[in-house]
C-alpha positions as CSV (number, residue, x, y, z in Angstrom):
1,X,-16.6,-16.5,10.2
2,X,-16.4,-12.9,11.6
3,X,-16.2,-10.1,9.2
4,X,-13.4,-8.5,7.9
5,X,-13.2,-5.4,7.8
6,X,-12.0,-3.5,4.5
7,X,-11.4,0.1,3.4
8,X,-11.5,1.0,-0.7
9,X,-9.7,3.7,-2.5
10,X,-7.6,5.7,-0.1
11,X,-4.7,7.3,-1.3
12,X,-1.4,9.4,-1.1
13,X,0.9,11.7,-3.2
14,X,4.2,10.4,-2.7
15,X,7.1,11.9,-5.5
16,X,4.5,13.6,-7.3
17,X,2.5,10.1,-8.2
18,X,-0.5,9.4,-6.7
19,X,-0.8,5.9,-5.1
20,X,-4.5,4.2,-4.3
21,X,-4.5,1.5,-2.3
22,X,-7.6,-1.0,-0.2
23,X,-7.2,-1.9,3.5
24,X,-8.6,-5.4,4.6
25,X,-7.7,-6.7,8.2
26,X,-7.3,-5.2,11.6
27,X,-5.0,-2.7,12.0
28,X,-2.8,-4.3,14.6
29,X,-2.3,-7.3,12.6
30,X,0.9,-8.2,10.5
31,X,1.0,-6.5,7.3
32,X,1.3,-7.6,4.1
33,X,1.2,-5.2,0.8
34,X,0.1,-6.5,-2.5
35,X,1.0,-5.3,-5.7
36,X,-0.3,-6.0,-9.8
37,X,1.6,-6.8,-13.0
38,X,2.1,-4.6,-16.0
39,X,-0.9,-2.3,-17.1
40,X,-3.1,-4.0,-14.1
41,X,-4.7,-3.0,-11.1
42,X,-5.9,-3.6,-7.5
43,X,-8.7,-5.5,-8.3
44,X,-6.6,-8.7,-9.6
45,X,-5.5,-8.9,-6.4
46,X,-8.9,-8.1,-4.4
47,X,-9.7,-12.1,-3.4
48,X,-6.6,-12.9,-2.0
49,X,-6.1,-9.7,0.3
50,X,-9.3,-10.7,1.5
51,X,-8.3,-14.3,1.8
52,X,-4.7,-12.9,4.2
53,X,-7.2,-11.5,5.9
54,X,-9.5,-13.6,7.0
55,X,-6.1,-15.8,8.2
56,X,-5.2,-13.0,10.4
57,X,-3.6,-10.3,8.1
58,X,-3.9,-6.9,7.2
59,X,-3.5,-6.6,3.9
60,X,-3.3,-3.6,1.5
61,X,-3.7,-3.7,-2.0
62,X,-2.7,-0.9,-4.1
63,X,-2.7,0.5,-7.8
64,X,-0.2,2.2,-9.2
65,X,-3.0,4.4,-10.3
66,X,-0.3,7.8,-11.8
67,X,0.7,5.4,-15.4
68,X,1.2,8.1,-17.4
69,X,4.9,7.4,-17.0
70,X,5.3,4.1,-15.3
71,X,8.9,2.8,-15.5
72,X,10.4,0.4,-13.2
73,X,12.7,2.9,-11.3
74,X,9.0,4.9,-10.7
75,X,7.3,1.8,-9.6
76,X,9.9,0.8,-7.2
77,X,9.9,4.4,-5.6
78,X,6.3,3.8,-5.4
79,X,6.3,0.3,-3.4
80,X,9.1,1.8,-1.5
81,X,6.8,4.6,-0.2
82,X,4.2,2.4,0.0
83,X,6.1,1.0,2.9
84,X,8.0,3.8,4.7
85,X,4.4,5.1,5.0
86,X,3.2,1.9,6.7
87,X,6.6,1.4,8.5
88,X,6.0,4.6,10.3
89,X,1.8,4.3,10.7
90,X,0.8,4.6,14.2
91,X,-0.8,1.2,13.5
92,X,2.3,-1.0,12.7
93,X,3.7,-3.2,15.4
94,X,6.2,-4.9,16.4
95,X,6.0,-7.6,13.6
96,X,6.2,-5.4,10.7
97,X,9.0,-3.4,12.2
98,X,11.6,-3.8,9.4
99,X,8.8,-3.2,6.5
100,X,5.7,-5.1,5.4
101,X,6.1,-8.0,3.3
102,X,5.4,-7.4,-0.4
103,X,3.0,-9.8,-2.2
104,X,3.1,-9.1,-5.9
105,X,2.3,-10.7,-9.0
106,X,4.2,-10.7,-12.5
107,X,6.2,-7.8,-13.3
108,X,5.3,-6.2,-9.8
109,X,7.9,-9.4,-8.8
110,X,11.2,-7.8,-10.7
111,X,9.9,-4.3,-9.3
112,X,9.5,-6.0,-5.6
113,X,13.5,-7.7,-6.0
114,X,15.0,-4.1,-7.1
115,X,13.5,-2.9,-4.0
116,X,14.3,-5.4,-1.6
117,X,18.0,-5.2,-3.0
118,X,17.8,-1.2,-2.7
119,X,16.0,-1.1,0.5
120,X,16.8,-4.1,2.5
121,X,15.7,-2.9,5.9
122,X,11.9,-1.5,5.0
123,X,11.2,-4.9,2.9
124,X,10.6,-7.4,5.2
125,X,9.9,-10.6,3.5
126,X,8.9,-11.1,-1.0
127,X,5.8,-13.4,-1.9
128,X,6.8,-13.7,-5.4
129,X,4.3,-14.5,-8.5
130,X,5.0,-15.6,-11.8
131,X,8.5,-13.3,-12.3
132,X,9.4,-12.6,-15.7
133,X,13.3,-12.3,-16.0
134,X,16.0,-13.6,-18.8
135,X,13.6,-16.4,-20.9
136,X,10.6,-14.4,-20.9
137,X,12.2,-11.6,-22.9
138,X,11.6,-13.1,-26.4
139,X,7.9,-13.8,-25.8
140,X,7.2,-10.9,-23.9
141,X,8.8,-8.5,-26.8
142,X,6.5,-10.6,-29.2
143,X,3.3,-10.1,-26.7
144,X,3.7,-6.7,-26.1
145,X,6.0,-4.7,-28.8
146,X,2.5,-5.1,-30.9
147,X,0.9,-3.4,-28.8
148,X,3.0,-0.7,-28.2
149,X,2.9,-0.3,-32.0
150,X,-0.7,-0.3,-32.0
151,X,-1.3,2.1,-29.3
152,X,1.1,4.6,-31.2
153,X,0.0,4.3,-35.0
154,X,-3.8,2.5,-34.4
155,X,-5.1,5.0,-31.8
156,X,-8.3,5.3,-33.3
157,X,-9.3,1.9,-33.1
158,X,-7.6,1.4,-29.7
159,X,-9.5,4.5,-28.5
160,X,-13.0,3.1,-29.9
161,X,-11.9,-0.3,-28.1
162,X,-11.3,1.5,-24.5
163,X,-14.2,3.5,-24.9
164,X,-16.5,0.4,-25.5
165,X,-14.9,-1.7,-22.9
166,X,-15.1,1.4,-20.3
167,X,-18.9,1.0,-20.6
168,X,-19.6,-2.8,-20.2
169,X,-20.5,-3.0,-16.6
170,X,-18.2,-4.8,-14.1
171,X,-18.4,-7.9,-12.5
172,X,-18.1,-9.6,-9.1
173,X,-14.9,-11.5,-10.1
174,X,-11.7,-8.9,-9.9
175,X,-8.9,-10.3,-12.0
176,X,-11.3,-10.2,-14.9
177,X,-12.7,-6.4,-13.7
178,X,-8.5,-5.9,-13.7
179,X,-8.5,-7.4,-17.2
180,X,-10.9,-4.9,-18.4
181,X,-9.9,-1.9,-16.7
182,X,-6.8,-2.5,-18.5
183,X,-8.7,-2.7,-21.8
184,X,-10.3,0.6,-21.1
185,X,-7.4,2.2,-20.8
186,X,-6.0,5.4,-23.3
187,X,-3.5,4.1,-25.9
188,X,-1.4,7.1,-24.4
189,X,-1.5,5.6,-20.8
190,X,-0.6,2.2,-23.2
191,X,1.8,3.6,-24.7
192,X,3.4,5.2,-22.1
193,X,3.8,2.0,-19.7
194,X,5.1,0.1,-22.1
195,X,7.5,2.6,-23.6
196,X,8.5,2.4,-20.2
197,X,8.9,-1.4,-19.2
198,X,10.6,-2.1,-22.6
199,X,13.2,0.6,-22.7
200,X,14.2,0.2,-18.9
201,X,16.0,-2.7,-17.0
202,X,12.9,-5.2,-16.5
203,X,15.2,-7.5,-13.9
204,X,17.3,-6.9,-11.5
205,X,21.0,-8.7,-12.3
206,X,21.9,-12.3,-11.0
207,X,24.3,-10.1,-8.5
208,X,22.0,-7.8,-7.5
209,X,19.1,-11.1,-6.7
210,X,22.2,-12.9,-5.1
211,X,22.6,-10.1,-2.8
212,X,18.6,-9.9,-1.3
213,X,18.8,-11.4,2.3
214,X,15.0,-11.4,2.7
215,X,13.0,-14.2,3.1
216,X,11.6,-14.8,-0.4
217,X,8.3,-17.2,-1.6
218,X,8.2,-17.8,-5.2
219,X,4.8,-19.2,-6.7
220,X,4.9,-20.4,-10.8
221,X,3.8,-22.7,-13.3
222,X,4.9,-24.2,-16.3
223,X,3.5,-23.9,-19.6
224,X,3.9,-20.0,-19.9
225,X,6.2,-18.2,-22.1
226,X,6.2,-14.8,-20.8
227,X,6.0,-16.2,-17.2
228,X,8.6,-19.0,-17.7
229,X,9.4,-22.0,-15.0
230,X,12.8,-22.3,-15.4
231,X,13.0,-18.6,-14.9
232,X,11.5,-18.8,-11.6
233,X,14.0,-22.2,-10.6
234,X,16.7,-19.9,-11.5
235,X,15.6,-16.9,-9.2
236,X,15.4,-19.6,-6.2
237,X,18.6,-20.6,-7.2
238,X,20.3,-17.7,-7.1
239,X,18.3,-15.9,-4.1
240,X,19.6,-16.7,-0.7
241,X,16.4,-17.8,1.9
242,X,14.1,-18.3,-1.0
243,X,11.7,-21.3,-1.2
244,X,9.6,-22.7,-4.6
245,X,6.0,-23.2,-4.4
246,X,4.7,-24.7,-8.1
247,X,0.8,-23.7,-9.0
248,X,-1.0,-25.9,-11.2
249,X,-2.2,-22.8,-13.2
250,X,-2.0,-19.3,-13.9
251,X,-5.1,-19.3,-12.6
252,X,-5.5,-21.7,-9.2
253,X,-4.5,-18.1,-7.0
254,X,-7.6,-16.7,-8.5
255,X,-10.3,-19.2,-8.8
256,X,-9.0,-22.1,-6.3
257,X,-6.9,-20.2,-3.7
258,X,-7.0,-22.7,-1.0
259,X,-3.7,-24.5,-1.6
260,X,-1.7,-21.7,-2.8
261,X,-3.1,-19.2,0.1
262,X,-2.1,-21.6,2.8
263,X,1.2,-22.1,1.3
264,X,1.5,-18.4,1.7
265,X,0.2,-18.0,5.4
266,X,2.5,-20.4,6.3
267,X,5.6,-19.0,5.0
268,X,4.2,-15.3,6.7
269,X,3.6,-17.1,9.8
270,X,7.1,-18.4,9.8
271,X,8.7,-15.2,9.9
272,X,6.5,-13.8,12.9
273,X,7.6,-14.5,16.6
274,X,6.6,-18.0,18.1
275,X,4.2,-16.1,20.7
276,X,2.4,-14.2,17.6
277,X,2.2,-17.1,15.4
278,X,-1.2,-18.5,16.6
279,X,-3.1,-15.2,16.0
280,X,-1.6,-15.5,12.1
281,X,-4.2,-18.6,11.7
282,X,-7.8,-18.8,11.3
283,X,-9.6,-20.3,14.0
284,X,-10.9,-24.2,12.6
């Protein structure tokens, strides 16, 4: 297997937020953009950019590393600038010409739909991950209004919590390195995302998914309240060109990506051009 070549941490000020992103893949490749979940980062993602990549893509991976006031309308600027600034690389080609297509995981997934319904023409296709719309609202109040509360009136404790976690080394498996990065983080940072997930629209409306013309992927499970199934049917329902792929876990991207990576390449490779399609495969 030949290796892939990958670029870590580089970044750009777009709207006054700074945005980080890693580069796997060959420049001249098709592009695809991958993006966390609520109070994550880049490295949940890490293993399967590098798994696009060794099947032919270029994939970048970014953080929305400015979360001091991360709302939904800010993280949706973000991705959007994210790919105007790809669309317009000297690298792109012909393939990505109406946008990258946005891989992105959780809450990243509503974000990814408000942007594809803003900006149809710079999104070009939506590999979408566990989205959390109507039925995951009770759970997701119980999951995370707790810690809102405790980031606001328990910062000591949180603060001693972050600090501890910021010092256990990290290890060679990213969504758990993602996992504790989010740990370490400030119970203002805390604070402030959540403040600003849980007082802003978290979905787009039925209308607005109705109205996205973009090819759309949608990977679930069952057996998750604050990622529901059914809430995932619905979204396939109600989007035009969409297409449902079930996971047997929350976890099977992560630690067995095999199944769930191919189902991916395969939906990318059929939106390329019949002549480019053969370059989008690893070699047997």
């Amino acid at each position: 297997m030949s290796v892939i070549s990958a670029e870590f941490d580089q970044s750009f000020t777009a709207n006054g937020h700074q945005l980080v992103y890693d580069i796997y893949g060959p420049s001249s490749a098709p592009l695809v953009v991958y993006m966390h979940g609520l109070l994550m980062d880049s490295e949940l993602n890490r293993g399967i950019a590098q798994a696009l990549a060794e099947q032919g893509y270029r994939s970048r991976c970014w953080t929305y590393s400015d979360t001091g006031g991360a709302t939904n309308r800010r993280m949706r600027r973000s991705t959007v600038s994210i790919a105007t600034r790809i669309r317009s690389s000297p690298c792109s080609t012909t393939l990505v010409r109406s946008g990258p297509s946005l891989a992105v995981f959780s809450l990243g997934a509503n974000v990814s739909l408000f942007a594809a319904d803003r900006y149809p023409t710079r999104v070009r296709a939506l590999v979408l991950e566990m989205p959390v719309l109507e039925r995951a609202v009770p759970a997701a109040a119980l999951f995370f209004v707790p810690i809102l509360l405790a980031a606001h009136y328990g910062r000591r404790v949180v603060n001693v919590t972050s600090g501890v976690m910021s010092r256990i080394p990290r290890t060679r498996f990213g969504p758990l390195n993602s996992l504790m990065n989010a740990t370490s983080l400030s119970p203002d940072v805390i604070a402030a995302v959540l403040h600003g997930v849980l007082v802003g629209p978290t979905a787009p409306t039925q209308e607005q998914r109705r109205a996205v013309q973009v090819p759309v992927l949608v990977l679930a499970h069952r057996n998750d309240l604050i990622h529901p199934f059914d809430d995932a049917v619905s979204l396939v329902e109600r989007t035009p060109n969409s297409v449902l792929v079930r996971a047997r876990s929350p976890l099977e991207l992560r630690l067995r990506p095999k199944r769930l990576t191919d189902a991916i390449v395969a939906f990318l490779s059929s939106l390329e051009p019949e002549s480019a399609r053969g370059r989008s495969r690893r070699p047997a």
